[in-house]
C-alpha positions in Angstrom: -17.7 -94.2 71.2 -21.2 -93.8 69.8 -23.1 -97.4 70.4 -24.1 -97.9 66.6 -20.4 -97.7 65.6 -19.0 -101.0 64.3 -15.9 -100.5 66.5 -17.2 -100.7 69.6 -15.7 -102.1 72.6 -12.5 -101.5 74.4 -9.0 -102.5 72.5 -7.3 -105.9 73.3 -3.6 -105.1 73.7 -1.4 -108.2 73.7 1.9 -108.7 75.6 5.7 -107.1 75.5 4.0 -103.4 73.9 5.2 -100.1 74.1 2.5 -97.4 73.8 4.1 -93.9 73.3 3.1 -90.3 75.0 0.4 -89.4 73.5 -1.2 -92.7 71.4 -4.9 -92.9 70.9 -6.3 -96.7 70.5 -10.0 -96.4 69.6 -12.1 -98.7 69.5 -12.6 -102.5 69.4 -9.3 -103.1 68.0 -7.0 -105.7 68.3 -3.1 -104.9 68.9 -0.7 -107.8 68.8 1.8 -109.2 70.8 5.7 -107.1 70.4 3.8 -103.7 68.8 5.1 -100.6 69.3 2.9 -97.5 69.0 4.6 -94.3 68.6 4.2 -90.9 70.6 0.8 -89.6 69.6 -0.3 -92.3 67.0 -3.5 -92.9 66.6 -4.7 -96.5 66.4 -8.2 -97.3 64.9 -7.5 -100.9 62.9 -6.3 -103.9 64.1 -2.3 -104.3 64.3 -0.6 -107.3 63.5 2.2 -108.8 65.8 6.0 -107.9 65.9 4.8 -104.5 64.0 5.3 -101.0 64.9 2.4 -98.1 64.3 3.6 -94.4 63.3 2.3 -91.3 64.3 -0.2 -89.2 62.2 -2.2 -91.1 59.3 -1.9 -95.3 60.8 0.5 -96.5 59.2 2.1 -100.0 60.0 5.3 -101.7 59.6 5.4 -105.4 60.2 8.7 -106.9 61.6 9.8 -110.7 60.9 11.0 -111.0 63.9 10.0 -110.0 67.8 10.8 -106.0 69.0 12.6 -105.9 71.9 10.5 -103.3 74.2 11.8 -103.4 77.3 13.0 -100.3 79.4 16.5 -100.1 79.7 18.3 -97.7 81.9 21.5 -97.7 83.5 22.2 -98.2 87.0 26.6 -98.9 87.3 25.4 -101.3 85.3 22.6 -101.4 82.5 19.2 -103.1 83.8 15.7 -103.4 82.5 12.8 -103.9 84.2 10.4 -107.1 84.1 8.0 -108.2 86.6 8.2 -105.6 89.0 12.0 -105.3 89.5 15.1 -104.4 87.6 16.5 -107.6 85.9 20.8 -106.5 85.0 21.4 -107.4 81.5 23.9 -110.3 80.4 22.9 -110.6 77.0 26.2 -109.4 75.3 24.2 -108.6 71.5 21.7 -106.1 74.0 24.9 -104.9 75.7 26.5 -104.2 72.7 23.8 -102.1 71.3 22.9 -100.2 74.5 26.2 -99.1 74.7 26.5 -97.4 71.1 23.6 -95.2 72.5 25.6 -93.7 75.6 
């Protein structure tokens, strides 16, 4: 980052994100809390919580509600993981869905 650029600083990520393979986040920017930044987006403005960011030109989609970005996998039984340990899931709507995708 050149020091006369008006974006410069680190980024302030905010909590539950996903940041894909790949993603660039440049600059001073702010990135909200529930974001999701695809595989090999690049991030240069400020993202808005419970929004997702697309790969090539930014583009953003805001969500009403908050994104769900925890890992899931399946171990006998489907976990995610949380706090340094896999949590099993009991949440029958998150079952349901996780599920379909097998």
């Amino acid at each position: 980052m050149l020091t006369d650029s008006k974006g410069f600083g680190a980024p302030e990520i905010g909590d539950n994100c996903y940041i894909g393979a790949g993603a660039k986040i440049v600059g001073n920017v702010k990135i909200g809390n529930n974001v999701r930044v695809g595989a090999n987006a690049v991030v240069y403005q400020d993202v808005p919580d419970n929004s997702a960011v697309l790969s090539g030109e930014q583009k953003v989609i805001t969500k009403g509600v908050p994104m769900d970005n925890r890992f899931y996998s399946h171990h006998k039984q489907w976990v995610y993981y949380e706090d340094s340990q896999w949590i099993p899931v009991v949440d029958r709507d998150v079952l349901a869905r996780l599920e379909t995708k097998l």
